[in-house]
C-alpha positions, -999 to +999 in steps of 0.1 A: -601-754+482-595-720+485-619-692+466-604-655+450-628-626+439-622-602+419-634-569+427-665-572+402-659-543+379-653-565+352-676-537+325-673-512+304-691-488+317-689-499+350-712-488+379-700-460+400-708-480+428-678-500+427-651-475+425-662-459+459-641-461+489-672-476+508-679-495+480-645-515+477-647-517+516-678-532+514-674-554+492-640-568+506-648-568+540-681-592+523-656-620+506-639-622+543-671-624+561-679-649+536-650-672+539-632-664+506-592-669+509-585-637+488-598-607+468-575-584+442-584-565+410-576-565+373-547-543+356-552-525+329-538-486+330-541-475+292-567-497+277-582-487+237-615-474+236-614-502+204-609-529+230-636-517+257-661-511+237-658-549+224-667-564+255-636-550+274-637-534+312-624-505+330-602-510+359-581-493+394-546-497+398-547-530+416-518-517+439-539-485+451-568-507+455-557-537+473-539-511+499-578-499+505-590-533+510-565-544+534-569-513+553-604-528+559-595-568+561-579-588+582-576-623+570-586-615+534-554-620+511-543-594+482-544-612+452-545-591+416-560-606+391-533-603+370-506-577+371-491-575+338-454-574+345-438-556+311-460-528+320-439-518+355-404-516+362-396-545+383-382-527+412-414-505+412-434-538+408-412-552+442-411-517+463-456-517+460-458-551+463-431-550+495-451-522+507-487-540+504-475-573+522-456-553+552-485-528+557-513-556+554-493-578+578-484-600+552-510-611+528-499-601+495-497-626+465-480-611+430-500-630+407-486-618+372-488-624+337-475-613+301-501-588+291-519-593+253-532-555+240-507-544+218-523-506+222-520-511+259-481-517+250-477-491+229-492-463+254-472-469+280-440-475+259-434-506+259-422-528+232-451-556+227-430-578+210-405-585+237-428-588+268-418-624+275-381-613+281-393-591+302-414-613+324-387-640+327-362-609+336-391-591+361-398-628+381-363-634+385-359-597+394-384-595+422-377-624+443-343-609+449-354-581+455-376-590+483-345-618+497-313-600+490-300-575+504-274-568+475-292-568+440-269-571+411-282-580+376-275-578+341-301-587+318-314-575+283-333-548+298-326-539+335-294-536+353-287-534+386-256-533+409-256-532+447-291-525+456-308-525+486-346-521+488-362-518+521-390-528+539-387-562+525-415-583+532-409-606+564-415-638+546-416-637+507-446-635+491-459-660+467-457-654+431-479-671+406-476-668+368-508-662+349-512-678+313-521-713+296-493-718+278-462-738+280-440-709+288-462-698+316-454-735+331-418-735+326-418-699+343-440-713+371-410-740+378-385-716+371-396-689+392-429-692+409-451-704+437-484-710+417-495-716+382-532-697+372-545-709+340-582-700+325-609-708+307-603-697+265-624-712+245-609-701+204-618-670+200-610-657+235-575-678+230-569-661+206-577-629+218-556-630+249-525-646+225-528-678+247-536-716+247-575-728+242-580-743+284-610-764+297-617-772+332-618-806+316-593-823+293-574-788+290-565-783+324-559-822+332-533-818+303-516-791+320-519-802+354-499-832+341-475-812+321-466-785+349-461-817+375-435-833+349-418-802+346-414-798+381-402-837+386-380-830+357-361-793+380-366-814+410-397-791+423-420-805+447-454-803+428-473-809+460-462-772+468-470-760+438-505-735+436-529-738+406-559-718+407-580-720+380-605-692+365-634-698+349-655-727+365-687-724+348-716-711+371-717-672+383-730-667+421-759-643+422-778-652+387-806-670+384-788-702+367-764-706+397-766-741+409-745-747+441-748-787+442-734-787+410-705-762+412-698-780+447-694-809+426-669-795+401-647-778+427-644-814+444-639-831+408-609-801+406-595-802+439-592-837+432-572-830+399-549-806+421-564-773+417-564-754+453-579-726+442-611-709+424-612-674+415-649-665+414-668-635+395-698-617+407-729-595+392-713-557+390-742-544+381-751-528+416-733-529+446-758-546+467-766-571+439-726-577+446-725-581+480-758-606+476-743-629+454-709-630+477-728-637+510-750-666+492-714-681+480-703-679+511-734-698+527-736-721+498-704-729+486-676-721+508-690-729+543-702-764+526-667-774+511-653-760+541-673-789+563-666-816+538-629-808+542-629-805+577-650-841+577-620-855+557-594-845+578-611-862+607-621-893+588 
């Protein structure tokens, strides 16, 4: 089992702490000392006062901000958290992406989704309504951008003839599609390396526009429905990513328990989830870096040695 943060600016308003350059540095260079497999940020450029002031947060572009951390990292993989494709022109999306995974010696991840605030849409022009057109046209879109040296494409919305983008990363980077839905899993089999569902109760379901998702029944569902779709387009599920966000239990609080959130990420690595993404306090930057460093002691070195136990068993 792997283990994601997210940069824990996850308020509205946030403390000035976080969006420091020592502050990012610090706190990524604490989830790689810790053990944690990656560390990206949120996306959200043009988000409604409405929307943050009813329990919404602020946010960095994720590019920008990954391109600081991995300044300071070695190891540490860039992982956003998610980019919303219909926001970016997909050869813009490819060319920062490209650029992140060559300069960072290749340790980008493009985890994406479809985006849900309609204001967010309609500031940066884009038409709400036809966002899932222009995720399945984007993911299609990037991988051959970052494979193929000759780019030609005719969709609905982009069009391309003869292009070239270099640097292209040595080895392509993973892409994982973001969402609960069963057009999130078909576009994992169609064109991704990883599926990353989360936790919506109803309300926050429907707040997101997505499917209600459990880290119980929920997610055993759509385990089971992403492997049969991958059986069914002759995918090998076994290389398949899922990373699931939203295990209950939040590392630096006073209700953390780490027996029993070692527990659950053994009941889900057994279910076939190999990965966690993991929130912290953002309430202070030292309160941050706490919380990731008793993680790392807790939880990460001890599932690390039961794993390594296993193999040698």
């Amino acid at each position: 089992m792997r283990f994601i943060l997210t940069h824990p600016m996850h308020t509205h308003p946030y403390n000035p702490e976080l969006v420091t350059g020592a502050g990012i540095a610090a706190v990524a260079a604490a989830a790689e000392q810790a053990g944690f497999a990656g560390f990206g940020f949120t996306d959200h450029p043009a988000p409604t006062r409405r929307w943050l002031e009813s329990g919404g947060h602020d946010a960095l572009d994720p590019f920008v901000a990954m391109g600081y951390a991995a300044a300071v990292t070695s190891k540490l993989r860039l992982i956003p958290n998610l980019v919303v494709l219909p926001y970016r022109n997909p050869f813009l999306v490819a060319k920062a992406g490209a650029t992140l995974d060559v300069l960072s010696g290749g340790r980008f991840t493009l985890a994406a989704g479809v985006g849900y605030l309609k204001g967010e849409f309609a500031a940066l022009g884009v038409d709400y309504d036809e966002r899932a057109l222009l995720v399945d046209e984007s993911l299609k879109l990037i991988r051959e951008i970052w494979t193929n040296d000759c780019v030609d494409f005719i969709g609905a919305h982009y069009e391309a003839h003869g292009i070239t983008a270099h640097p292209r990363p040595t080895v392509c980077p993973p892409i994982w599609v973001g969402g609960n839905t069963v057009a999130a899993r078909r576009r994992v089999v169609a064109y991704g390396d990883g599926w990353c569902p989360f936790a919506a109760a109803d309300m926050l379901a429907r707040v997101t526009k997505t499917s209600t998702m459990d880290a119980h029944d929920g997610l055993v569902a759509g385990i089971e429905d992403l492997h049969r779709r991958c059986d069914s387009a002759a995918r090998d599920f076994a290389n398949i990513d899922i990373t699931f966000n939203g295990l209950t239990g939040t590392p630096g609080t006073a209700a953390f328990n780490a027996d029993a959130y070692i527990s659950e990420v053994d009941r889900l690595a057994r279910l076939g989830v190999t990965a966690l993404q993991v929130s912290v306090p953002g309430d202070s930057l030292n309160h941050a870096i706490d919380a990731i460093e008793e993680f790392g002691g807790s939880v990460v070195a001890a599932v690390s040695l039961v794993e390594q136990l296993k193999e040698m068993s």
